[in-house]
C-alpha positions in Angstrom: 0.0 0.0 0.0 1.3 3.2 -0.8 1.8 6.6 1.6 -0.5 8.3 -0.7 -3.4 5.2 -0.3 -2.9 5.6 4.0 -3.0 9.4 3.8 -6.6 8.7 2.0 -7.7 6.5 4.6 -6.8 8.1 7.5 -8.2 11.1 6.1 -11.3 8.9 5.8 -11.2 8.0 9.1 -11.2 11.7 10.4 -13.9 12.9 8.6 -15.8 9.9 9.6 -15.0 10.5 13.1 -16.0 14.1 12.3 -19.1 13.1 11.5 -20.6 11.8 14.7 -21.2 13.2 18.1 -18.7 13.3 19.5 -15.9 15.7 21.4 -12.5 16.1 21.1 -11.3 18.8 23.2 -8.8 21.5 21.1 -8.4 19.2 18.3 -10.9 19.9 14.6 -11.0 16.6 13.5 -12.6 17.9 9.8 -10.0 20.3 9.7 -7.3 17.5 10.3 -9.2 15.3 8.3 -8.7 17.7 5.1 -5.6 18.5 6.1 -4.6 14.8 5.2 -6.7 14.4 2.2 -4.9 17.6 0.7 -1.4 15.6 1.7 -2.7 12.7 0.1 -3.8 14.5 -3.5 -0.6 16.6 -3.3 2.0 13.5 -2.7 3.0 13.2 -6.3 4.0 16.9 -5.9 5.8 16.6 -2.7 7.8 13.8 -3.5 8.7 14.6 -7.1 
């Protein structure tokens, strides 16, 4: 599986988690959530 494939899933996973109703105290899961999902869809950049 490839970095770019885990970033997508764990990105996945956060917005998931962002989803539901529940509280995480000074952490934006949607924000860290698409904070990964831009990592993921800009790895071909960052590693070129």
């Amino acid at each position: 599986m490839s970095a770019q494939a885990v970033l997508y899933i764990i990105a996945i996973i956060l917005l998931v988690l962002a989803a539901l109703p529940i509280t995480v105290p000074r952490v934006s899961l949607g924000i860290l959530g698409a904070a990964f999902a831009l990592a993921a869809y800009a790895w071909p950049v960052i590693t070129a």
